[in-house]
Biopython code that builds the backbone (N, CA, C, O; Angstrom):
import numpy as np
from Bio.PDB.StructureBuilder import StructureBuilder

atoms = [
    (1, "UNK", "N", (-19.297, 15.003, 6.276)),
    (1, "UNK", "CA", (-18.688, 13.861, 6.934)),
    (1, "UNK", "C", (-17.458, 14.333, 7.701)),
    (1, "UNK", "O", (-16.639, 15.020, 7.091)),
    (2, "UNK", "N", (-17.252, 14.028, 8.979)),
    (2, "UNK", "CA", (-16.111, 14.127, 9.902)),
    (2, "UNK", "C", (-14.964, 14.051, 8.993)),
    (2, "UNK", "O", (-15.149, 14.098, 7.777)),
    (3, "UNK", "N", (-13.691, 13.927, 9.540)),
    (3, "UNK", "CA", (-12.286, 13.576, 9.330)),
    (3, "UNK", "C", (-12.086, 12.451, 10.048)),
    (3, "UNK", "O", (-11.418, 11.709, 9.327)),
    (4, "UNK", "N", (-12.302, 11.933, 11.066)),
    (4, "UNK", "CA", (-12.468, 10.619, 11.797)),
    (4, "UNK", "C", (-13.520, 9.820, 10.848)),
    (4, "UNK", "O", (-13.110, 8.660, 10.834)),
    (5, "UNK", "N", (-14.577, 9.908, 10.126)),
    (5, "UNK", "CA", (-15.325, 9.117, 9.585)),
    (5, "UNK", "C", (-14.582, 8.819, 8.229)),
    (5, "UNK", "O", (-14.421, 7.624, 7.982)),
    (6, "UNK", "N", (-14.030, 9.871, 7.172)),
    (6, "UNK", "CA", (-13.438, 9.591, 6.444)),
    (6, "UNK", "C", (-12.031, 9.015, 6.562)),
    (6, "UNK", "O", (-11.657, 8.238, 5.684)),
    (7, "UNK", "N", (-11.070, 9.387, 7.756)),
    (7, "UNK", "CA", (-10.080, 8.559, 8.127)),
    (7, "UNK", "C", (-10.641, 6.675, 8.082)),
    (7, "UNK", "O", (-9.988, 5.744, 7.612)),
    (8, "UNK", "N", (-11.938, 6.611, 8.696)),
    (8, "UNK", "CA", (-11.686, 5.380, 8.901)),
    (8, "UNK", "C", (-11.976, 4.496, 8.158)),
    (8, "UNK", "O", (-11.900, 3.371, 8.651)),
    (9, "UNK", "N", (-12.477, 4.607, 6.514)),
    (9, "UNK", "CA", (-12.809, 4.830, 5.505)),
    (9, "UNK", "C", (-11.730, 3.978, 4.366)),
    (9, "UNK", "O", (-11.726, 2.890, 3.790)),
    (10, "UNK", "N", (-10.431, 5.780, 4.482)),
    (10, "UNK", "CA", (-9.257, 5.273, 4.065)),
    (10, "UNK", "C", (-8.237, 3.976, 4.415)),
    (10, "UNK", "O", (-7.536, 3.251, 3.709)),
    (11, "UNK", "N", (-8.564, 4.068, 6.167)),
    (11, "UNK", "CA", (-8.114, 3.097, 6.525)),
    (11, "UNK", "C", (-8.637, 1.642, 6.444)),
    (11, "UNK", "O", (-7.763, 0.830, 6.748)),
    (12, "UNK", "N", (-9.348, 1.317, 6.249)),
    (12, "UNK", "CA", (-9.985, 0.149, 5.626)),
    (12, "UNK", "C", (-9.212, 0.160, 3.990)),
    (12, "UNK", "O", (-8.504, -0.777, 3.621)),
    (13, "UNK", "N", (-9.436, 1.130, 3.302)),
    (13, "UNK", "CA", (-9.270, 0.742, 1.894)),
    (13, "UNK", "C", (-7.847, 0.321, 1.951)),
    (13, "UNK", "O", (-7.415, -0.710, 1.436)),
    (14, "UNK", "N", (-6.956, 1.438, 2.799)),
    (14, "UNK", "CA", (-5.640, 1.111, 2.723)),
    (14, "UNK", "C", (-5.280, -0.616, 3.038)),
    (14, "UNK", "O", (-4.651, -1.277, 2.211)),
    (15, "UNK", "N", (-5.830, -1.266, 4.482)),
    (15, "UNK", "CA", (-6.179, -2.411, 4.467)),
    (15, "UNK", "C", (-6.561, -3.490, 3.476)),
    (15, "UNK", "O", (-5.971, -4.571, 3.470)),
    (16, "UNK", "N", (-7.423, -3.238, 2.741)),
    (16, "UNK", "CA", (-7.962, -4.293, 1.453)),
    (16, "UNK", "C", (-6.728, -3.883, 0.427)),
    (16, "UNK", "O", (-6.332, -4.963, -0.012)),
    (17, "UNK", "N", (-6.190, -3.159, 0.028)),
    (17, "UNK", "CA", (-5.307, -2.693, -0.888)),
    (17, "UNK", "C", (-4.197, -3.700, -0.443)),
    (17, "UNK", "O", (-3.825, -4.626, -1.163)),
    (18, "UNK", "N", (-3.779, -3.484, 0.601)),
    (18, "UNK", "CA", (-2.626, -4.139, 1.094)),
    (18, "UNK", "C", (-2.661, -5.766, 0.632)),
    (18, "UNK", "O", (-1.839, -6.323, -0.096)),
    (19, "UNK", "N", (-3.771, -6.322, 1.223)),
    (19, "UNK", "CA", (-4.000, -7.370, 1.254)),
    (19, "UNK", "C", (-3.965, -7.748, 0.013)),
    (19, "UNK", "O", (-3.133, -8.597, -0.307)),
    (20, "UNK", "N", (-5.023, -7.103, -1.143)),
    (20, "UNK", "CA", (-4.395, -7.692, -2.269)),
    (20, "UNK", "C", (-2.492, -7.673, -3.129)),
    (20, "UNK", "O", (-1.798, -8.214, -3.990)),
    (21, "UNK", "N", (-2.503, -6.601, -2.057)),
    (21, "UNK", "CA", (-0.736, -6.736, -2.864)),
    (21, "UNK", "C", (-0.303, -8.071, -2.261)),
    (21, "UNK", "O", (0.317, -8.923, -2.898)),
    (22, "UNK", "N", (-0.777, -8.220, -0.646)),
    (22, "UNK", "CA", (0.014, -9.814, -0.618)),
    (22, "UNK", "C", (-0.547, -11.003, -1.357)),
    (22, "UNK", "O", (0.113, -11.941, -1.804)),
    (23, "UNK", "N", (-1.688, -10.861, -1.418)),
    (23, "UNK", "CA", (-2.187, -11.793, -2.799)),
    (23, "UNK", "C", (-1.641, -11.914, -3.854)),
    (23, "UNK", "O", (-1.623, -13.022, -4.391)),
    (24, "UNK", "N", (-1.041, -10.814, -4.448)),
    (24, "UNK", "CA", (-0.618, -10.964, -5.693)),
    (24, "UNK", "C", (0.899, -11.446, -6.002)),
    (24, "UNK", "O", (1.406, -11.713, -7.091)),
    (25, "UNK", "N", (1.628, -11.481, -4.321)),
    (25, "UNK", "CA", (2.602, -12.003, -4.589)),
    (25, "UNK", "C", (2.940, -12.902, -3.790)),
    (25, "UNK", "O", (4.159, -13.007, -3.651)),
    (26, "UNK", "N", (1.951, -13.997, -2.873)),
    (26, "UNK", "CA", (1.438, -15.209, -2.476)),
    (26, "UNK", "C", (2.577, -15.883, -3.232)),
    (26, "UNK", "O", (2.910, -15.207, -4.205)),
    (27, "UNK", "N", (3.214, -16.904, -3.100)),
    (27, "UNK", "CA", (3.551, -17.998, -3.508)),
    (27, "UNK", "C", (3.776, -17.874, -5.082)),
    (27, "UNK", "O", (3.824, -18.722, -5.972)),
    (28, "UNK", "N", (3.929, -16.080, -5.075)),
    (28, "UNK", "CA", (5.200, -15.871, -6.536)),
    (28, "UNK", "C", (6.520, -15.450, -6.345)),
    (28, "UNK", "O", (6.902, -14.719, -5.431)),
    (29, "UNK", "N", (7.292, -15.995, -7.350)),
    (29, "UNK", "CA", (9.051, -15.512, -7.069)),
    (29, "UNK", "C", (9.112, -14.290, -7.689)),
    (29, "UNK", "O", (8.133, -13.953, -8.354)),
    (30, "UNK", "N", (9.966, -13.626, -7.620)),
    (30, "UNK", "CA", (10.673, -12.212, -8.276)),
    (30, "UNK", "C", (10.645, -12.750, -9.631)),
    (30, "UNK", "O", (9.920, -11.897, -10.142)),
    (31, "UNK", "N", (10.941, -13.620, -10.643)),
    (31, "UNK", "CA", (11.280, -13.783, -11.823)),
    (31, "UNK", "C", (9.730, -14.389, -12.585)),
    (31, "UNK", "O", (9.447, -14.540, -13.774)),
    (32, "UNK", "N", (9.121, -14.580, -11.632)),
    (32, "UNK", "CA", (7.734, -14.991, -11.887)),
    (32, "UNK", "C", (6.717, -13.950, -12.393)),
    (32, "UNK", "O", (5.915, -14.006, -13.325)),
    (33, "UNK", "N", (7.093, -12.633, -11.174)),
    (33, "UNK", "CA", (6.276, -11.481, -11.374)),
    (33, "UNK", "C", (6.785, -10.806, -12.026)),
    (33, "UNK", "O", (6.216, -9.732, -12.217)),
    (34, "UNK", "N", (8.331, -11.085, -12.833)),
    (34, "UNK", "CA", (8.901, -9.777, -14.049)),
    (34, "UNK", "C", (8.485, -10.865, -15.171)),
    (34, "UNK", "O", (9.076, -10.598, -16.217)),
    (35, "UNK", "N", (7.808, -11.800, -15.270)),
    (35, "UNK", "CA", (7.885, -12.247, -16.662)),
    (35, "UNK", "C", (6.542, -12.223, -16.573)),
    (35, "UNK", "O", (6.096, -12.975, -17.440)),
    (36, "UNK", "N", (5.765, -11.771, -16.005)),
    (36, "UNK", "CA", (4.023, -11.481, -15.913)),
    (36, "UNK", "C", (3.285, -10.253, -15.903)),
    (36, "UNK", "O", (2.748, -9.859, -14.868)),
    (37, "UNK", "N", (3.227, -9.686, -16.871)),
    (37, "UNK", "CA", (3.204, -8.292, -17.282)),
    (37, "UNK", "C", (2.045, -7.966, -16.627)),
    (37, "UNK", "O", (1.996, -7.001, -15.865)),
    (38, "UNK", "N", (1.003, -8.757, -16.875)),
    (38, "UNK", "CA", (-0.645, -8.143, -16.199)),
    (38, "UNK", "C", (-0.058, -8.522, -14.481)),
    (38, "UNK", "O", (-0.034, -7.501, -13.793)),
    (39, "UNK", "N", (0.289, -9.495, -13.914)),
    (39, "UNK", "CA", (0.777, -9.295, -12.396)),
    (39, "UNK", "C", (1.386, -8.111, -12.434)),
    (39, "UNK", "O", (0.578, -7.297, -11.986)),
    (40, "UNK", "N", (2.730, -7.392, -12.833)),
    (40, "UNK", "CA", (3.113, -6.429, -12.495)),
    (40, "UNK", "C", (2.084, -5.202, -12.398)),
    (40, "UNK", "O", (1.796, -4.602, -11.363)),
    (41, "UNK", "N", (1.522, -4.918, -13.858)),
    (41, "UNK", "CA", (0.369, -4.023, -14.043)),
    (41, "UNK", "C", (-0.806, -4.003, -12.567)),
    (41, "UNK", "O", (-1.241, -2.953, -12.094)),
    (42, "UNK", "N", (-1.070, -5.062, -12.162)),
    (42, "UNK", "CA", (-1.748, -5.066, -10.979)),
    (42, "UNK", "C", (-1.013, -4.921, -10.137)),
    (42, "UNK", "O", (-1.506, -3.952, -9.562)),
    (43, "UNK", "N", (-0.178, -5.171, -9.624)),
    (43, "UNK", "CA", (0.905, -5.164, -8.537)),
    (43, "UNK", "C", (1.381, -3.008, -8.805)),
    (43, "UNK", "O", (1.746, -2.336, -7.840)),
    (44, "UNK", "N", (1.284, -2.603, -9.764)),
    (44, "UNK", "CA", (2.000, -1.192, -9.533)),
    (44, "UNK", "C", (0.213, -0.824, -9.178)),
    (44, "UNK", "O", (-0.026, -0.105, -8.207)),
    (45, "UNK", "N", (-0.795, -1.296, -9.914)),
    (45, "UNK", "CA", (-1.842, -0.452, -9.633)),
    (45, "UNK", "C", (-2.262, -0.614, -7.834)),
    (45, "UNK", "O", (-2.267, 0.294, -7.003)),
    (46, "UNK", "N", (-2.497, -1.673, -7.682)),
    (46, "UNK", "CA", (-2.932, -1.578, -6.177)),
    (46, "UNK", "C", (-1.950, -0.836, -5.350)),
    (46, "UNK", "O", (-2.279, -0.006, -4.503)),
    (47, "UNK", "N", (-1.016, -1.092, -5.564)),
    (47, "UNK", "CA", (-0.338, -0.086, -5.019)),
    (47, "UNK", "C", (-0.332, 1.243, -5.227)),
    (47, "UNK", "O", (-0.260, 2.050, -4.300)),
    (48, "UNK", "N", (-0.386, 1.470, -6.090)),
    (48, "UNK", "CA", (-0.783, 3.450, -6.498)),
    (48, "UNK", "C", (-2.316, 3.490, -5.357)),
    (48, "UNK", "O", (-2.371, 4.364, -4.493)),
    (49, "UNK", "N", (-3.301, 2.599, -5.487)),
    (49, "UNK", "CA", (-3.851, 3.311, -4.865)),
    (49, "UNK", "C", (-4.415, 2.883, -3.327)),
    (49, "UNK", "O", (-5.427, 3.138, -2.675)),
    (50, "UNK", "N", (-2.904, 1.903, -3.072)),
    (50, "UNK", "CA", (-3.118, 2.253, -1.017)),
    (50, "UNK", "C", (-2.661, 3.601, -1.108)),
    (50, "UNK", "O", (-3.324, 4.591, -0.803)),
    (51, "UNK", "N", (-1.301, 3.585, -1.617)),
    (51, "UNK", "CA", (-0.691, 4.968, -1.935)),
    (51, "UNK", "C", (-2.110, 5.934, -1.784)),
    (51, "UNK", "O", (-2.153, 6.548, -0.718)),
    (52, "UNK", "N", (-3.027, 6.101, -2.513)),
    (52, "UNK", "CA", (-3.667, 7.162, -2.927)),
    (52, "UNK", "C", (-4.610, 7.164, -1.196)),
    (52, "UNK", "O", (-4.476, 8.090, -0.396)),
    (53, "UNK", "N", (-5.540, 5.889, -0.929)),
    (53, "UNK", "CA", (-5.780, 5.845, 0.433)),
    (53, "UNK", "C", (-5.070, 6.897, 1.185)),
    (53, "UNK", "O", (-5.525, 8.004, 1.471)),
    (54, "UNK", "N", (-3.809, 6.392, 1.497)),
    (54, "UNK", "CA", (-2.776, 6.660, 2.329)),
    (54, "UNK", "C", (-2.864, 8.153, 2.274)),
    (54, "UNK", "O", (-2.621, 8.601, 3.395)),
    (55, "UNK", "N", (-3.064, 8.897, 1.588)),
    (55, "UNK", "CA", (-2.403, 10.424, 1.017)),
    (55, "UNK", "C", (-3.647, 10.875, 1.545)),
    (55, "UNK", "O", (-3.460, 12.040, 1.894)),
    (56, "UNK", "N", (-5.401, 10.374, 1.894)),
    (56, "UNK", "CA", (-5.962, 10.881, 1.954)),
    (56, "UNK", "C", (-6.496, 10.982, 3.388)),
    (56, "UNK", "O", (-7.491, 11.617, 3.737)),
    (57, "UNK", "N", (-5.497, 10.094, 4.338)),
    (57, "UNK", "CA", (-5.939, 10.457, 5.929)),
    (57, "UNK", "C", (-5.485, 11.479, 5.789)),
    (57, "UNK", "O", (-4.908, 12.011, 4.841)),
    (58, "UNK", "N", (-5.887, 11.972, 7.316)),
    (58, "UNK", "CA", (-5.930, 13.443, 7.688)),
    (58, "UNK", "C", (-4.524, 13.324, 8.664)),
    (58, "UNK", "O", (-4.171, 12.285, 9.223)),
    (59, "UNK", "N", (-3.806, 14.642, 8.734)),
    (59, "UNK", "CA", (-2.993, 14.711, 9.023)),
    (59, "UNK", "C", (-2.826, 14.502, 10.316)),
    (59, "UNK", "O", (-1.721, 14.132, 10.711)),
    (60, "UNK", "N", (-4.328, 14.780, 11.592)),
    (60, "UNK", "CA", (-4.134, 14.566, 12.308)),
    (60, "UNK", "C", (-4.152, 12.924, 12.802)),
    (60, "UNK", "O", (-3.563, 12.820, 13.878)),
    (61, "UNK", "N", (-4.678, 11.612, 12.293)),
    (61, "UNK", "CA", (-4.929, 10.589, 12.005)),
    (61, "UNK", "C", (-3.735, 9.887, 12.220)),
    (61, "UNK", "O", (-3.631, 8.866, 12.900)),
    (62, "UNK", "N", (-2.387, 10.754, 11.317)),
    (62, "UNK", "CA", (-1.338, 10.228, 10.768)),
    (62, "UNK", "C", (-0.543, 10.442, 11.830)),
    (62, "UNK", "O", (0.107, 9.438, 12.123)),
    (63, "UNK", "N", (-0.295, 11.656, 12.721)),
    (63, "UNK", "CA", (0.147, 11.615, 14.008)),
    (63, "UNK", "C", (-0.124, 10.701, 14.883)),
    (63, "UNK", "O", (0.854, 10.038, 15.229)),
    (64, "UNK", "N", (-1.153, 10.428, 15.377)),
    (64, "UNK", "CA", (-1.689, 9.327, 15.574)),
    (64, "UNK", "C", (-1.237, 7.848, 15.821)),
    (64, "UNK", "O", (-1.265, 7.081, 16.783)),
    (65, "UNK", "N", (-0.955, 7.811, 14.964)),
    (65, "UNK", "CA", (-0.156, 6.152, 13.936)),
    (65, "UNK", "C", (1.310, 6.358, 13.268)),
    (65, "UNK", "O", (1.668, 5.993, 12.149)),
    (66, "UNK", "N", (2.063, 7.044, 14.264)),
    (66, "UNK", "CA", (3.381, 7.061, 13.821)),
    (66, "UNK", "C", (4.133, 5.446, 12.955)),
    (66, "UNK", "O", (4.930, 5.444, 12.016)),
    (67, "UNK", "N", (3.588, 4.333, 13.612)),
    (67, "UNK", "CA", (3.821, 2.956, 12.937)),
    (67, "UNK", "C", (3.670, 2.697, 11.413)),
    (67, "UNK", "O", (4.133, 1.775, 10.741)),
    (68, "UNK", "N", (2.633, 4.115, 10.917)),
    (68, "UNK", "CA", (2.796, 3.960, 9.340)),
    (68, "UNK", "C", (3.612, 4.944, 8.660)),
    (68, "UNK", "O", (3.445, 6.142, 8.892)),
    (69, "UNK", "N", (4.651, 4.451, 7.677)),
    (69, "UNK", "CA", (5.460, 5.230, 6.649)),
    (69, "UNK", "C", (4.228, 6.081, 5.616)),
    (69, "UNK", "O", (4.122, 5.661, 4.464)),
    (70, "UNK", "N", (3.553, 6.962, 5.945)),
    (70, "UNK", "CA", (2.861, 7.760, 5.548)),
    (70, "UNK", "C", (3.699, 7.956, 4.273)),
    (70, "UNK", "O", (3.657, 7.377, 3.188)),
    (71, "UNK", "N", (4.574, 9.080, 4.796)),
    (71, "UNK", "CA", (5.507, 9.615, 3.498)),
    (71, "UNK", "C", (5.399, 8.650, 2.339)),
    (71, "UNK", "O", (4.580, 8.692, 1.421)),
    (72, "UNK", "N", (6.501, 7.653, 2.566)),
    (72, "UNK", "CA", (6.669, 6.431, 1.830)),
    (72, "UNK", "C", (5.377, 5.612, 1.198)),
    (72, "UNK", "O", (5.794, 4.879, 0.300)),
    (73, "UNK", "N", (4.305, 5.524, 1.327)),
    (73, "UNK", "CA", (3.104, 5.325, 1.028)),
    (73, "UNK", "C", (2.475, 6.501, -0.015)),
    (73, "UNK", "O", (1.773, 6.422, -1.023)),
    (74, "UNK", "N", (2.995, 7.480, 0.626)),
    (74, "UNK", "CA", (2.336, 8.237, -0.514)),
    (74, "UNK", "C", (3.342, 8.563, -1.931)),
    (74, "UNK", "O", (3.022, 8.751, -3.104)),
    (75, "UNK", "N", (4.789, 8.534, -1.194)),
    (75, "UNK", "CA", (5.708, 8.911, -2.095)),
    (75, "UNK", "C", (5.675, 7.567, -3.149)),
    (75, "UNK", "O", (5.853, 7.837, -4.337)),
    (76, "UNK", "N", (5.539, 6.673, -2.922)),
    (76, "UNK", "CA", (5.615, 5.592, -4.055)),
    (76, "UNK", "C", (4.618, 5.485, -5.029)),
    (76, "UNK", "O", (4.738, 4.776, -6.028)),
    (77, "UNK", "N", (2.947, 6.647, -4.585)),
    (77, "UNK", "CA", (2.060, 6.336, -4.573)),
    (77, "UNK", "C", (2.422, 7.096, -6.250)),
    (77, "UNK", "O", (2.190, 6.565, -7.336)),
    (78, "UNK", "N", (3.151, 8.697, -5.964)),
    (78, "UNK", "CA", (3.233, 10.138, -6.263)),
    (78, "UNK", "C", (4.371, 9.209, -7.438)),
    (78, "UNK", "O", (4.052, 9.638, -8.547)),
    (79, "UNK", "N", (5.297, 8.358, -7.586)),
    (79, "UNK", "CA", (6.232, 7.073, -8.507)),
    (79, "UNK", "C", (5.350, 6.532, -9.399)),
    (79, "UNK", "O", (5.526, 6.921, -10.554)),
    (80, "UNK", "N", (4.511, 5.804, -9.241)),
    (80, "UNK", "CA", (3.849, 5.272, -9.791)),
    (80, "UNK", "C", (2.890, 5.756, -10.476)),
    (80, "UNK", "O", (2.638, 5.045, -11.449)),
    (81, "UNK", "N", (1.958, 7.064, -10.346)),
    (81, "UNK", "CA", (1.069, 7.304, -10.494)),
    (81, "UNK", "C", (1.675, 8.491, -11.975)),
    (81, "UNK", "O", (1.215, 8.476, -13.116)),
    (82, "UNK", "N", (2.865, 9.468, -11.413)),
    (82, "UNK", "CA", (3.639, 10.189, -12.512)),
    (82, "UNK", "C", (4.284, 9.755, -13.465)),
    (82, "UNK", "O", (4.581, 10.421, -14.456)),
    (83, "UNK", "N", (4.635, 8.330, -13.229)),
    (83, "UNK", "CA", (6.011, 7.549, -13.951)),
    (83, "UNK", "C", (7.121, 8.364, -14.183)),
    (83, "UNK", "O", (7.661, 8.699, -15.237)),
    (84, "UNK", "N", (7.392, 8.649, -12.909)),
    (84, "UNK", "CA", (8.743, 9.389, -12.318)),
    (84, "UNK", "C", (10.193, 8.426, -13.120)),
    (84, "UNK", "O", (11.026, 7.915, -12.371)),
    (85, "UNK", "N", (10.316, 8.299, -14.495)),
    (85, "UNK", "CA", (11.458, 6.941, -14.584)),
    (85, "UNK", "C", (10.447, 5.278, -14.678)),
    (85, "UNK", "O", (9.280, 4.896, -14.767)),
    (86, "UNK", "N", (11.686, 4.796, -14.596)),
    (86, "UNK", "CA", (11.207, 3.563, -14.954)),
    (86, "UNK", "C", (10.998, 2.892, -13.514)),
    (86, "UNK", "O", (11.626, 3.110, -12.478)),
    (87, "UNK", "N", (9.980, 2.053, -13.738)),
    (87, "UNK", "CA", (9.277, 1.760, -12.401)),
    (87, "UNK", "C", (10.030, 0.318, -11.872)),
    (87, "UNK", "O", (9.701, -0.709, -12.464)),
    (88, "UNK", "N", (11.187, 0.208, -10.602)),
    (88, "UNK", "CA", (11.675, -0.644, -10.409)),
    (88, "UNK", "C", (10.907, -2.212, -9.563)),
    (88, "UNK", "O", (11.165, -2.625, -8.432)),
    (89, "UNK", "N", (10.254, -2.613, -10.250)),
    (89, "UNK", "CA", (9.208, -3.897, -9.864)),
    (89, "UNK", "C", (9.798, -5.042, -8.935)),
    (89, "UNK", "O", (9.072, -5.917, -8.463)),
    (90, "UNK", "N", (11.676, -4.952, -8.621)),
    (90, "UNK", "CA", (12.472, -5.562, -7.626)),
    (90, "UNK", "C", (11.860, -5.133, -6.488)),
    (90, "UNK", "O", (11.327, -5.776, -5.584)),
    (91, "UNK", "N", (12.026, -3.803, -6.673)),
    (91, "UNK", "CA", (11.799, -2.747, -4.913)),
    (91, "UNK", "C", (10.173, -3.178, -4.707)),
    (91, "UNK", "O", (9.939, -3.637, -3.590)),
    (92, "UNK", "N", (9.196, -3.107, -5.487)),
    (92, "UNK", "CA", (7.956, -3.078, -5.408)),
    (92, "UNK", "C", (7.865, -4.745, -4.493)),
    (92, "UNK", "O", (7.845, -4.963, -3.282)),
    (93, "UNK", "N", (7.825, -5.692, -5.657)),
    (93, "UNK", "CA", (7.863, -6.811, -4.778)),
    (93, "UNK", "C", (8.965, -6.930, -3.517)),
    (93, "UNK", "O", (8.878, -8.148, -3.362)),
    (94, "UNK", "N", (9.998, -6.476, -2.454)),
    (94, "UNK", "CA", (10.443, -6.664, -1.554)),
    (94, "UNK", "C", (9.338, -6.201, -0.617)),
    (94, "UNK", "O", (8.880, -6.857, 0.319)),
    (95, "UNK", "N", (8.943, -4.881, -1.028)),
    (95, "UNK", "CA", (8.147, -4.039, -0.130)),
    (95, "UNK", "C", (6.972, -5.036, -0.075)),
    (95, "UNK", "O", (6.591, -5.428, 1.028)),
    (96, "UNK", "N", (6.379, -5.465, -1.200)),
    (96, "UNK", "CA", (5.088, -6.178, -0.813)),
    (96, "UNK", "C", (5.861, -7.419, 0.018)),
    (96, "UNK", "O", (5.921, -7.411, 1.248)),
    (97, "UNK", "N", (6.298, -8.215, -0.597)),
    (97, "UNK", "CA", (6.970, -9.784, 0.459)),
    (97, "UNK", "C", (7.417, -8.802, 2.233)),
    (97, "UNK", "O", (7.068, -9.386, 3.260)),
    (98, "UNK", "N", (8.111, -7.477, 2.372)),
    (98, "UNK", "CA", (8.420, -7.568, 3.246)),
    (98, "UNK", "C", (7.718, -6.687, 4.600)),
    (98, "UNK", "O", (7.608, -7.044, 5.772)),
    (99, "UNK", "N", (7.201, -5.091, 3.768)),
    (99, "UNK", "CA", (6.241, -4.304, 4.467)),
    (99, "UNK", "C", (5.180, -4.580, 4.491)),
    (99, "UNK", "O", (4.700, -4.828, 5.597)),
    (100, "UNK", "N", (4.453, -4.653, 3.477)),
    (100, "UNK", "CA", (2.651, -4.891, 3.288)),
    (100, "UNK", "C", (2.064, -5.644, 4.537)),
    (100, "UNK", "O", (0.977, -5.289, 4.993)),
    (101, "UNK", "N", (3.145, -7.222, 5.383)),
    (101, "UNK", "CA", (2.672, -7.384, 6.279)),
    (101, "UNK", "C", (2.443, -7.022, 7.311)),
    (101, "UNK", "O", (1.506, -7.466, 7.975)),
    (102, "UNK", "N", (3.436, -5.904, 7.802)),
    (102, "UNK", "CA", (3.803, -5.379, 8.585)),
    (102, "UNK", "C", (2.553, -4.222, 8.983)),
    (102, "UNK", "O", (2.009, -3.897, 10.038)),
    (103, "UNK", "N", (2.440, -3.873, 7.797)),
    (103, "UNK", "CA", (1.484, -2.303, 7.607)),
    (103, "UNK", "C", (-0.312, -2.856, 7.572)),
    (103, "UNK", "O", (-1.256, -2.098, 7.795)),
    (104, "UNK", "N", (-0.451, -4.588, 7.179)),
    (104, "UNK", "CA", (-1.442, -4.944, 7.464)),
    (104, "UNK", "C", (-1.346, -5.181, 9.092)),
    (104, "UNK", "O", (-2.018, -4.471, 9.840)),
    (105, "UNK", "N", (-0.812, -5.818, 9.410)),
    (105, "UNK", "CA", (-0.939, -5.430, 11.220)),
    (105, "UNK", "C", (-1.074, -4.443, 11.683)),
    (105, "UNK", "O", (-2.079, -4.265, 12.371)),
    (106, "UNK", "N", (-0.339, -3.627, 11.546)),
    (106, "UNK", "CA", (-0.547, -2.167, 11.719)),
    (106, "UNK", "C", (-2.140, -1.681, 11.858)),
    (106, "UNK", "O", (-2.787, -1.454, 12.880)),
    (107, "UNK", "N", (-2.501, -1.610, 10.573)),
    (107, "UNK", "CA", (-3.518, -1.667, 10.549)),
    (107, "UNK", "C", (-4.844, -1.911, 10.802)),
    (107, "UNK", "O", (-5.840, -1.193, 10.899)),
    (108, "UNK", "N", (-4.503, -3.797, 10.940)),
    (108, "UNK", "CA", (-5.704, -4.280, 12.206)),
    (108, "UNK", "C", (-5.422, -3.854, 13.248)),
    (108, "UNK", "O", (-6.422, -3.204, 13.554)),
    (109, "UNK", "N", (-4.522, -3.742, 14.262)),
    (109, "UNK", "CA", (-4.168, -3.214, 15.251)),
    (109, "UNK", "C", (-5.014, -1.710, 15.464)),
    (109, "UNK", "O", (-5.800, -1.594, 16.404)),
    (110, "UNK", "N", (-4.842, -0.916, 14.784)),
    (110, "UNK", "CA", (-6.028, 0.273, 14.506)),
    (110, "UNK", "C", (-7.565, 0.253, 14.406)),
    (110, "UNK", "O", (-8.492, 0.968, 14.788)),
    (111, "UNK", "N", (-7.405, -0.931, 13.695)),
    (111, "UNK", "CA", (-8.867, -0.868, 12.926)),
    (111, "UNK", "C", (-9.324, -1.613, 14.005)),
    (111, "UNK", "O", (-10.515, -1.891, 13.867)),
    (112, "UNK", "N", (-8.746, -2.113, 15.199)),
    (112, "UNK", "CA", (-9.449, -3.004, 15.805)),
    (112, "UNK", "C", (-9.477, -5.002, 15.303)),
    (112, "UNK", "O", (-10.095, -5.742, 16.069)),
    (113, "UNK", "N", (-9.195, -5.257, 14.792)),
    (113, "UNK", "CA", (-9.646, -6.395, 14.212)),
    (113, "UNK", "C", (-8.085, -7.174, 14.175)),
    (113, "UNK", "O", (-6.946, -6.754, 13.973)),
    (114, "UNK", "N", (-8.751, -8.729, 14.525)),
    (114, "UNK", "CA", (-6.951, -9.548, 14.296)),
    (114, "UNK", "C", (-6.692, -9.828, 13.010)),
    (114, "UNK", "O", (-5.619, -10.340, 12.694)),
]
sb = StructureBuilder()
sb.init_structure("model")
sb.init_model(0)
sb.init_chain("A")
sb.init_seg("    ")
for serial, (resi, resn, name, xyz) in enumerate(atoms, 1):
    if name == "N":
        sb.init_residue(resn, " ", resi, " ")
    sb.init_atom(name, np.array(xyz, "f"), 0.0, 1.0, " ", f" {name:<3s}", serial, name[0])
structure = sb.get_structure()
């Protein structure tokens, strides 16, 4: 399989990943999702693995699409996945309420699709 076929692959998953992180924090507050242990538990997992998506475009892909925090996608991915410390679930939900949308546009914008 190409690197363009598997890029476009990741990029979809990274897409559905996203989307469920904004699902999961749809019309929840910050004090909602720290007193909801299985939300958090889902909320660090989908995220570990856009993260993991993310880590697996190709480098040339990623040039490409300067609009995505590659690094940052993977580095949170590389947080979560080691339990680098204690996992701060404030930062997690801003990023989902404030990037995830951002990086889903992004995304359709790539993928073609509104």
């Amino acid at each position: 399989m190409k690197d363009e076929d598997r890029d476009a692959a990741h990029l979809w998953d990274m897409r559905d990943f996203a989307r469920e992180v904004q699902r999961l924090v749809h019309r929840v507050t910050l004090d909602q999702l720290l007193g909801n242990s299985m939300r958090k538990l889902a909320l660090e997992r989908v995220l570990e693995l856009l993260g993991e998506a993310a880590r697996r475009v190709s480098e040339n892909t990623r040039r490409k699409h300067p609009g995505i925090d590659w690094r940052r996608l993977s580095g949170q991915r590389n947080v979560l996945a080691h339990d680098y410390g204690v996992i701060d679930h404030r930062r997690l939900y801003d990023a989902a309420r404030e990037k995830i949308p951002l990086l889903i546009a992004e995304l359709d914008r790539i993928l073609g699709e509104p």
